[in-house]
C-alpha positions in Angstrom: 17.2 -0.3 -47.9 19.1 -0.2 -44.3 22.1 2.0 -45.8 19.4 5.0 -46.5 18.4 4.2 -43.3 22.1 4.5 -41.5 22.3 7.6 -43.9 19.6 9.6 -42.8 19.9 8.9 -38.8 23.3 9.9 -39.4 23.3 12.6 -41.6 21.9 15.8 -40.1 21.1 16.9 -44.5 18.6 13.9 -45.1 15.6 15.5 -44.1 13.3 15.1 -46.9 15.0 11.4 -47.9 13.8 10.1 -44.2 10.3 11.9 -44.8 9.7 10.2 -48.4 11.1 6.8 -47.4 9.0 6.9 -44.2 6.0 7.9 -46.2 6.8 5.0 -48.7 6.7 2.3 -45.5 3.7 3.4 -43.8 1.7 2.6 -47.1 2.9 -0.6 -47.4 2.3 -1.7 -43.7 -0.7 0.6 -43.4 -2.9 -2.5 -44.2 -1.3 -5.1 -41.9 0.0 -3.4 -38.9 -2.0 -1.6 -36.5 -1.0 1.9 -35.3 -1.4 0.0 -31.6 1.3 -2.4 -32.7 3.8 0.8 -33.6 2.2 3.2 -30.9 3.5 0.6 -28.2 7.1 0.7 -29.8 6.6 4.2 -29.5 5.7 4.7 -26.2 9.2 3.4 -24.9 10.8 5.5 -27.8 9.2 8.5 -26.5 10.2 7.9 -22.7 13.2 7.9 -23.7 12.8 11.1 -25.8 11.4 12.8 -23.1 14.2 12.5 -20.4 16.3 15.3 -22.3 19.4 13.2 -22.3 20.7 10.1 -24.2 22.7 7.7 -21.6 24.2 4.6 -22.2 21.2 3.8 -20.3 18.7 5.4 -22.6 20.8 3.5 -25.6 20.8 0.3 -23.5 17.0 0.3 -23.4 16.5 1.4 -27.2 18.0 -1.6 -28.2 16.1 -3.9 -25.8 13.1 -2.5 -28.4 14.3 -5.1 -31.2 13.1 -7.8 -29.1 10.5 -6.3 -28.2 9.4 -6.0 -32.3 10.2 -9.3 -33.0 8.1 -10.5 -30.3 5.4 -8.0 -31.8 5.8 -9.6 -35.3 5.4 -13.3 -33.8 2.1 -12.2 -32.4 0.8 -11.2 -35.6 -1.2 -13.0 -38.0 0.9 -15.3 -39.7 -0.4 -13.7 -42.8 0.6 -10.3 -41.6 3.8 -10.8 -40.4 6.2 -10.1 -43.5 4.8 -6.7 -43.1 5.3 -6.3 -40.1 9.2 -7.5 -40.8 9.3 -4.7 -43.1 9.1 -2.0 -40.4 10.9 -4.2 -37.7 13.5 -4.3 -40.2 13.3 -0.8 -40.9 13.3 0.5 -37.1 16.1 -2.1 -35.8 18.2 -0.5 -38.8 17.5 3.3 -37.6 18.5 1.5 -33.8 22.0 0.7 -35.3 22.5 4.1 -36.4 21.7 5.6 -33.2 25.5 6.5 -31.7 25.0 6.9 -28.0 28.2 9.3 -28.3 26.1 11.6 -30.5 22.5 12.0 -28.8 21.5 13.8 -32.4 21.0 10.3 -34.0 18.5 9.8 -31.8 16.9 12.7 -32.2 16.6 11.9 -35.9 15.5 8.1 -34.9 12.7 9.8 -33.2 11.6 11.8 -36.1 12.2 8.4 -38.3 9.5 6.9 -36.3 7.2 9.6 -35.4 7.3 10.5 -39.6 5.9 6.6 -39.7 3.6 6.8 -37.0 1.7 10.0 -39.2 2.2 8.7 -41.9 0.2 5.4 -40.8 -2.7 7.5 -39.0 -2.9 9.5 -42.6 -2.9 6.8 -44.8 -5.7 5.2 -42.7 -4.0 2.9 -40.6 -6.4 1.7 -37.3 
């Protein structure tokens, strides 16, 4: 699951793989995992989208997100947090991709998770 991950971040010709396996992982979490929970992951994703440059800086404080999901996913239910390891899993792989020395994997992290988010809201996630 993580290698498709790595693939598409890095690949600039994986479009429509990263679309289908996002679409795949917001069904499965749709049920479990609020679009609050991934809309607060976002948010920092998104600042950091929005500065129009990726720094060391800007890669420094995408990877301080995986604690911040794990802390998410120990807040959770205890019922509901394998499913939320499924897209912790999935977003801390998409962080490893990122390569600070090419900003464009971060562009297609962004996409990665903004393809989830949708996906979540469309498939009826609260």
């Amino acid at each position: 699951m993580t290698e498709n991950i790595e693939s598409f971040i890095r690949r600039d010709d994986a479009a429509r793989e990263m679309v289908k396996f996002a679409e795949i992982l917001a069904k499965k979490i749709v049920g479990d995992v609020t679009t609050s929970q991934i809309r607060n992951a976002y948010g920092t994703v998104k600042k950091l989208e929005m500065q129009n440059t990726f720094t060391d800086k800007s890669y420094r404080e995408l990877l301080l997100l995986k604690p911040k999901l794990a802390y998410a996913r120990g807040r959770a239910e205890s019922r509901k947090r394998d499913t939320f390891k499924q897209l912790e899993d999935a977003l801390g792989a998409g962080i490893d991709a990122v390569d600070v020395k090419q900003p464009e994997t971060f562009k297609r992290f962004c996409n990665f998770f903004e393809a989830i988010l949708a996906y979540h809201k469309a498939n009826g996630g609260k």
